[in-house]
DSSP file (Angstrom, degrees, kcal/mol; ACC not computed):
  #  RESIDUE AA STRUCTURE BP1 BP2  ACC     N-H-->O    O-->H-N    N-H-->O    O-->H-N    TCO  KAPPA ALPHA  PHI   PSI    X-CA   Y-CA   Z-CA
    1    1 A X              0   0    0      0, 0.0     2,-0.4     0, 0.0     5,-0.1   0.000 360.0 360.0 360.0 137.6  -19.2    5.3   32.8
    2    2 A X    >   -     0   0    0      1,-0.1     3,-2.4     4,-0.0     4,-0.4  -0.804 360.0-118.0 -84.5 117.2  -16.7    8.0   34.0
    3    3 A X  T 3> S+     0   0    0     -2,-0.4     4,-2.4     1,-0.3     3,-0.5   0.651 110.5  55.7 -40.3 -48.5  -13.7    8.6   32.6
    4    4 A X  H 3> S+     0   0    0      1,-0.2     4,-1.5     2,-0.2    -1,-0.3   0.920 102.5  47.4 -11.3 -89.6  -12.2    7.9   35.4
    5    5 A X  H <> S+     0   0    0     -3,-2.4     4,-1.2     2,-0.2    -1,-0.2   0.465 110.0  51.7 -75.7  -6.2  -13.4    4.6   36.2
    6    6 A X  H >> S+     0   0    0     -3,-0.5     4,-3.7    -4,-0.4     3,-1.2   0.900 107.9  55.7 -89.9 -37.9  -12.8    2.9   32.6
    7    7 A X  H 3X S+     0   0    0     -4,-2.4     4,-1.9     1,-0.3    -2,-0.2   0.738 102.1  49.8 -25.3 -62.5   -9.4    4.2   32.8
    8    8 A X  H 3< S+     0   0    0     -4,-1.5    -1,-0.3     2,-0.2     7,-0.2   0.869 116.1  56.7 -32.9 -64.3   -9.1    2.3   36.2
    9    9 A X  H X< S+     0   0    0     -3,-1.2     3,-1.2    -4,-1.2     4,-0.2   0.960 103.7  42.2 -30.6 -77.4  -10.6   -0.6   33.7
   10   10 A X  H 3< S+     0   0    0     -4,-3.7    -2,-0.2     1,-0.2    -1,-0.2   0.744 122.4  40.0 -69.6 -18.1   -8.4   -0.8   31.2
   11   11 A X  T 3< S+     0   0    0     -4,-1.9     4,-0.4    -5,-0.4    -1,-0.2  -0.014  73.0 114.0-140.3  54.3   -5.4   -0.6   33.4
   12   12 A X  S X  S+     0   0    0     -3,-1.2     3,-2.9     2,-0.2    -1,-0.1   0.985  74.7  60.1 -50.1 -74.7   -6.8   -2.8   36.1
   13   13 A X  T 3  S+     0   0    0      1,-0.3    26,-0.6    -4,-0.2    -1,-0.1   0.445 111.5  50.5 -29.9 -16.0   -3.6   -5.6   35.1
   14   14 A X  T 3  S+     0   0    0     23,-0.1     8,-2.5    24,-0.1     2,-0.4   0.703  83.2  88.9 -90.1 -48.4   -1.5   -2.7   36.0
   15   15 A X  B <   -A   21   0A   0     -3,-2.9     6,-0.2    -4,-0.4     2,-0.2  -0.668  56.2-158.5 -80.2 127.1   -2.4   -1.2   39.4
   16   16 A X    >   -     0   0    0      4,-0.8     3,-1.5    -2,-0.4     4,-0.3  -0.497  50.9 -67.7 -85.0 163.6   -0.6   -2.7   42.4
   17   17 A X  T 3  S+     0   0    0      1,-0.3    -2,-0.0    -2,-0.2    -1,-0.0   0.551 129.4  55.1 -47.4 -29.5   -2.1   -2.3   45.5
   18   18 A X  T 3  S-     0   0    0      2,-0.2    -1,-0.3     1,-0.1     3,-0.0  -0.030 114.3-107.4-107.4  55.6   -1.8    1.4   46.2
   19   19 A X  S <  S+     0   0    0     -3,-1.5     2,-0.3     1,-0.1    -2,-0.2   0.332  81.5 104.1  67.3  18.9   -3.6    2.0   43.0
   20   20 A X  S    S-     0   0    0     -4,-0.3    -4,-0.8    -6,-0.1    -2,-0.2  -0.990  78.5 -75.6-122.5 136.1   -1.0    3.4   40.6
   21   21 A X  B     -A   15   0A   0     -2,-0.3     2,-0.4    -6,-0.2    -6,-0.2   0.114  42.4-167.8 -24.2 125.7    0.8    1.8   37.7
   22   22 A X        -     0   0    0     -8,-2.5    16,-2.0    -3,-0.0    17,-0.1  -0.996   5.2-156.1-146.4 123.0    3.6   -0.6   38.4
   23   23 A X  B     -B   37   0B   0     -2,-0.4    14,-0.2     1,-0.2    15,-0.1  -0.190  30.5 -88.2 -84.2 170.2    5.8   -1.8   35.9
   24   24 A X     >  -     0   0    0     12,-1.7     4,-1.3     1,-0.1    -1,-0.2  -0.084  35.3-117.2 -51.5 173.1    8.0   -5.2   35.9
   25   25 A X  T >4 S+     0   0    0      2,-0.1     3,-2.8     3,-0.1     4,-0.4   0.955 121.3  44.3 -54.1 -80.8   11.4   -5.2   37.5
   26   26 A X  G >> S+     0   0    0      1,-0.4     3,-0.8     2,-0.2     4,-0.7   0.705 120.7  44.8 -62.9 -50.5   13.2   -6.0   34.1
   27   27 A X  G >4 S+     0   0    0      1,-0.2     3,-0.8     2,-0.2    -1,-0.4   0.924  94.4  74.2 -78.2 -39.7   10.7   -3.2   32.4
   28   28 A X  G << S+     0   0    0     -3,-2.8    -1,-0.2    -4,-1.3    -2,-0.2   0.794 105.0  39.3 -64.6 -20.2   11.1   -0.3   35.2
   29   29 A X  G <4 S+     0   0    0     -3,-0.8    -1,-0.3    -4,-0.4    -2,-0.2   0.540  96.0 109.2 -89.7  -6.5   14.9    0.5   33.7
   30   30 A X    <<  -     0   0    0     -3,-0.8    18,-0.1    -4,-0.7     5,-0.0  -0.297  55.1-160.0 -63.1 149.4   14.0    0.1   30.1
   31   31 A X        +     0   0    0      3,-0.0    -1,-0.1     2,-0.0    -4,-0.0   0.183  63.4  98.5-109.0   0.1   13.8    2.8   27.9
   32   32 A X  S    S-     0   0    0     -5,-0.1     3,-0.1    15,-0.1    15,-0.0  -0.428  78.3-128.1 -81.4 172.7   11.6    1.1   25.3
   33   33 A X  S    S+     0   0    0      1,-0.2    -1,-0.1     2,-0.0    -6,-0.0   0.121  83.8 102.0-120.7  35.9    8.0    1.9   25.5
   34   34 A X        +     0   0    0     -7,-0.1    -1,-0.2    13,-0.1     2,-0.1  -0.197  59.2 173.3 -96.6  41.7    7.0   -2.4   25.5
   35   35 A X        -     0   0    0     -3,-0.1     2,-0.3     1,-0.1    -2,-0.0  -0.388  19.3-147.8 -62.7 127.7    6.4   -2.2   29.3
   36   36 A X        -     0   0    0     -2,-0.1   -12,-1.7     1,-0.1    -9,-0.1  -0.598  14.2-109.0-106.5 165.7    5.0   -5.0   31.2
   37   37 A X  B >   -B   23   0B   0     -2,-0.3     3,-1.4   -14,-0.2   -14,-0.2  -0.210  28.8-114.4 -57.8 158.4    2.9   -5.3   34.1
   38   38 A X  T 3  S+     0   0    0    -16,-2.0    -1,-0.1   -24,-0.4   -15,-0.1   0.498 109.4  50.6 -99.7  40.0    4.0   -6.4   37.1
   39   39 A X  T 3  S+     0   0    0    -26,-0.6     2,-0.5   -17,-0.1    -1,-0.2   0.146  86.6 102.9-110.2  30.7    2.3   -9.4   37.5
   40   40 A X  S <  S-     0   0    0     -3,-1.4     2,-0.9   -27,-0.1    -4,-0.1  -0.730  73.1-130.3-106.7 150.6    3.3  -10.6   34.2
   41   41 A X        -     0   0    0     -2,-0.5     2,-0.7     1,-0.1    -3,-0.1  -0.835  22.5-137.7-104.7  99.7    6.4  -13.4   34.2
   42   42 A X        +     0   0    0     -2,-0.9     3,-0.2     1,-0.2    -1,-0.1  -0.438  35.1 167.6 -58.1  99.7    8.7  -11.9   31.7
   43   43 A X  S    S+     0   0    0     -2,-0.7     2,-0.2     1,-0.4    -1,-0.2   0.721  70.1   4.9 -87.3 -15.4    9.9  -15.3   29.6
   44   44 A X        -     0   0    0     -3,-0.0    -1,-0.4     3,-0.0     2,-0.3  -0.802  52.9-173.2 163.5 138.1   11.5  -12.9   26.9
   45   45 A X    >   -     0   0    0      3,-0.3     3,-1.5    -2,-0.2    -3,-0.0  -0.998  14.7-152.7-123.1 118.1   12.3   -9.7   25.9
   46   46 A X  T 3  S+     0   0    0     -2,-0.3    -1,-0.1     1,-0.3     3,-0.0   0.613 100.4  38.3 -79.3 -10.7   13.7   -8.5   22.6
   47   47 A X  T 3  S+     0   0    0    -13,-0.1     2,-0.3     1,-0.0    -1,-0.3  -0.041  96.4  77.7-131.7  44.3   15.0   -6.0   23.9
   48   48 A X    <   +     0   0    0     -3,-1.5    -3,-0.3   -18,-0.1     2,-0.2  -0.966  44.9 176.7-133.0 128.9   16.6   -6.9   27.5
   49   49 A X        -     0   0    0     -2,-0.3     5,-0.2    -3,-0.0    -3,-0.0  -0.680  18.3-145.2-109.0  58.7   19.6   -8.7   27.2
   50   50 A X     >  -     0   0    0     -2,-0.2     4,-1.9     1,-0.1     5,-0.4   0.213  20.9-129.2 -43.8 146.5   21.6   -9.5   31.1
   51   51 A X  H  > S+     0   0    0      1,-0.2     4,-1.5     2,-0.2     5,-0.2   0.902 107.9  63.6 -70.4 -14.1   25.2   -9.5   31.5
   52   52 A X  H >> S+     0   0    0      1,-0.2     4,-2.3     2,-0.2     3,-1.4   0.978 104.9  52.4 -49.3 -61.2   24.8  -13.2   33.3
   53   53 A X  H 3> S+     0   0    0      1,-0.3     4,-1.5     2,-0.2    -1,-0.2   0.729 114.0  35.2 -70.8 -40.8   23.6  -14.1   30.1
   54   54 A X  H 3X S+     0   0    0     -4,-1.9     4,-1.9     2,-0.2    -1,-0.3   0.780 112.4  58.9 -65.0 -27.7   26.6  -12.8   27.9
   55   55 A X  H <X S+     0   0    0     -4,-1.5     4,-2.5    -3,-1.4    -2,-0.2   0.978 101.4  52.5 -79.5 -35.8   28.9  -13.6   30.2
   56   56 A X  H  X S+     0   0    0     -4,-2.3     4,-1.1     2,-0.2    -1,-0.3   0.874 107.8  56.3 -43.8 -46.1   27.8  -17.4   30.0
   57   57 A X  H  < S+     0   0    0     -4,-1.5    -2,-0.2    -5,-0.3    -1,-0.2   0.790 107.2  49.5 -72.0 -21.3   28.3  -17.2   26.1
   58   58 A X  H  < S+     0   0    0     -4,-1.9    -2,-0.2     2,-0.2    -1,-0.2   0.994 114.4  41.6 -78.6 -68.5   31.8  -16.1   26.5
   59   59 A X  H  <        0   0    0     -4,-2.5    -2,-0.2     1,-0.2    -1,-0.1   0.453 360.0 360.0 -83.7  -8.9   32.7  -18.7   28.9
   60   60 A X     <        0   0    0     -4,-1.1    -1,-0.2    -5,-0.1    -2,-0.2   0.560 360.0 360.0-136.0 360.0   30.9  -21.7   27.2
């Protein structure tokens, strides 16, 4: 097998249709190096925090 092609393998979950790595939304502004794919449904993140979400804790 060619390097190439396991590469291709192993970050099959990864490639979007024109055949290069594509992060989440949430992950493409992160600086952390826990990036997810993007066909993965981000339920939680330890280290993304939104301002909706603070801004909710303040007000309730």
């Amino acid at each position: 097998m060619s390097r190439s092609k396991k590469w291709r393998l192993e970050w099959s979950f990864f490639l979007g249709s024109n055949g290069r790595r594509q992060y989440n939304k949430l992950c493409k502004s992160c600086t952390n190096d826990c990036k997810q794919s993007l066909r993965a449904k981000v339920i939680a993140c330890p280290h993304y925090r939104s301002r909706r979400s603070a801004n909710c804790k303040d007000k309730g």
